[in-house]
Residue, then its C-alpha position, 0 to 999 in steps of 0.5 A: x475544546x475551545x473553538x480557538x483550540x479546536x481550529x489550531x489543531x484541525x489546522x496542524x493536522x491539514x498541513x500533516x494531511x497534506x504533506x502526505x497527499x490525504x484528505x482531512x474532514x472536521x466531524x459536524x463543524x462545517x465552521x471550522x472546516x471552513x475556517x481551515x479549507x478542509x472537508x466536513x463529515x456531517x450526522x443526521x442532525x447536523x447542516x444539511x449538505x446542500x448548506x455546508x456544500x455552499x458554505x465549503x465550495x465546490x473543491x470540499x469533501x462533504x461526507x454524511x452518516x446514515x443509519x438505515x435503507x431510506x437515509x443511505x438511499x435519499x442521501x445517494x440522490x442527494x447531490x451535494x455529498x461526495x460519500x455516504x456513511x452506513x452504520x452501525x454495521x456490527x456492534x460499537x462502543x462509540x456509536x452507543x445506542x444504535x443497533x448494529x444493522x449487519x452485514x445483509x443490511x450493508x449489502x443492501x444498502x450497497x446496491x443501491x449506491x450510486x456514490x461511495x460508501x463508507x462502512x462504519x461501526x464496530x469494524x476491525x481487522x478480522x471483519x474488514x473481508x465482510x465488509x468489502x465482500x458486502x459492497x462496501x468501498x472503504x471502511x471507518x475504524x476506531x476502536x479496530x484501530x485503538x484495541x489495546x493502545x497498540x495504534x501502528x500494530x492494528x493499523x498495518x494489520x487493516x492495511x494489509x487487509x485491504x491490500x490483500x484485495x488490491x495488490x493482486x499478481x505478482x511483485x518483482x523487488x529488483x535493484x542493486x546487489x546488497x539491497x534488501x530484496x530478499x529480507x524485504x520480499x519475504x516480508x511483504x509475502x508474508x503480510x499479503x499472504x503470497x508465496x515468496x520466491x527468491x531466485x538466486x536462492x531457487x537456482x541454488x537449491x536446485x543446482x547444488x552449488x552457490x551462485x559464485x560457483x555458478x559464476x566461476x564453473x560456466x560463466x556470466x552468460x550460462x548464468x544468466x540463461x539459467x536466471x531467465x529461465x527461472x524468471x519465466x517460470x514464475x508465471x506459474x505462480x498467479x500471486x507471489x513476492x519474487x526477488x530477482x539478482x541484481x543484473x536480472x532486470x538489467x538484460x532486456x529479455x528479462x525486463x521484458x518478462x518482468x513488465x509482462x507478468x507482474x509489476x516490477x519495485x526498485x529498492x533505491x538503496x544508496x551505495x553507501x548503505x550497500x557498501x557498508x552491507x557487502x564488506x566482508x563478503x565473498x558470496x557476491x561474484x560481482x562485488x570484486x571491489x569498491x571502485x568496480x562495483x561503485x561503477x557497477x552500481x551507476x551503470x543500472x542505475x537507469x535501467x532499474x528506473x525503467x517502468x518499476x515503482x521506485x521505493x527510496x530507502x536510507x538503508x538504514x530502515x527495519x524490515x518493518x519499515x522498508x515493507x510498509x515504504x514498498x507497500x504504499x507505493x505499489x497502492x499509489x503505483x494503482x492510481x498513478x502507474x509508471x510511464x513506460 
């Protein structure tokens, strides 16, 4: 590729970067990099990183590859690089000609860090769980990622690899009646391996009878007592997805207990969308007609906000959609966690 054509596409490609908060680096042209304000990945032959650091400023994201123990070492006492590369790990088509150093190697390597470490090289889905359990703090991936020209598909696949790891205990999907908690709850269960609770369907199944003739027989406030005491009862559980009723969260008890034993998600899902949802539905006790329930609706609106990481959904989305939206929240929630 021309360089004029090359810089045009790194340029596009950093805006799309950071519309979406993520660090952009150039493989090897220190020149274009920049050129474009962006981060560089340098190779054994490439500038060294002292020279490419002075070129980029303080601000750069420098990275360098290494393939074996005394590299990966002298490059962790090097100061001017911000993560080193090691690989390749398994065998990899596009790291051709280099012997795949293995799972042992990496660990060793790992040891030794005193920087982040990238694994690369041959790395998929399946081996991502060798790759973290050796040290490794992230991993690089393109044939994992190209397999079958099935791009999105094997990306959610690593992705929730890795969340697995991280979103540890357990997530409560709160919000407003007619929000998707259930449908996407199960979901996220699913794709991080957790059991899945729901709490109206758990108060169902065990007194025999629907909500609305929970509501009708003994009254909100009996109701209720029930919930929180199904609520409390989810500790038990050390990881799970739980979808809670729409007015749980709103008692201060049960926010309480929420913000105790998990981390709290509220689908922002606007009326409109939830109105279309419930028309024609009788199952809703609370949901006696558009006007009642749109001031329903404004009255928790604030206290949904309350310490949850707030997801914002059209309504409109997939369940796919709404889950990978609620999943990428709670990874950023890890490094920016709510103000209580």
């Amino acid at each position: 590729m021309p360089d004029a054509a090359l810089l045009a596409q790194v340029e596009g490609a950093a805006a799309e970067a950071l519309r979406h908060r993520a660090h952009l680096l150039v493989n090897d042209r220190t020149d274009i990099a920049r050129l474009a304000a962006v981060g560089v990945h340098l190779g054994e032959e490439d500038l060294p990183p002292a020279e490419a650091r002075a070129l980029l400023g303080a601000e750069a994201t420098i990275g360098v590859s290494t393939h074996d123990f005394e590299a990966a070492r002298a490059a962790f006492a090097e100061t001017s690089s911000d993560y080193v590369a090691f690989g390749p790990v398994f065998p990899s088509q596009s790291k051709g000609g280099r012997e795949a150093r293995g799972v042992g190697e990496l660990a060793r390597v790992a040891a030794a860090r005193s920087k982040p470490l990238v694994a690369i090289g041959g790395i998929t889905a399946e081996t991502l769980d060798a790759v973290f359990d050796a040290g490794a703090d992230s991993a690089a991936m393109i044939g994992g990622l190209l397999a079958g020209g099935r791009i999105e598909e094997n990306a959610r696949r690593a992705l929730d690899r890795a969340r697995r790891r991280e979103l540890t205990g357990r997530i409560y999907l709160i919000g407003f009646m007619g929000s998707g908690k259930t449908a996407v709850g199960a979901r996220l269960a699913e794709r991080l391996e957790v059991p899945f609770v729901d709490l109206d369907a758990e108060i169902e199944r065990t007194s025999g009878v629907t909500i609305r003739a929970l509501f009708e027989s003994s009254g909100e406030a009996a109701f209720r007592e029930r919930e929180a005491l199904f609520l409390r009862a989810t500790e038990s559980l050390p990881r799970a997805v739980v979808a809670t009723g729409g007015g749980c969260f709103v008692r201060e008890e049960n926010r309480a207990h929420i913000l105790r034993l998990g981390t709290p998600v509220f689908l922002d899902v606007p009326f409109e969308a939830i109105r279309v949802r419930l028309a024609g539905k009788t199952d809703r006790p609370l949901f006696a007609g558009v006007e009642q329930a749109a001031a329903l609706f404004a009255e928790r609106g604030p206290l949904y906000r309350i310490g949850a990481v707030r997801v914002e959904l059209s309504g409109r989305e997939e369940v796919e959609e709404a889950a990978d939206r609620v999943l990428n929240a709670l990874s950023d929630a890890r490094e920016n966690p709510p103000i209580l």
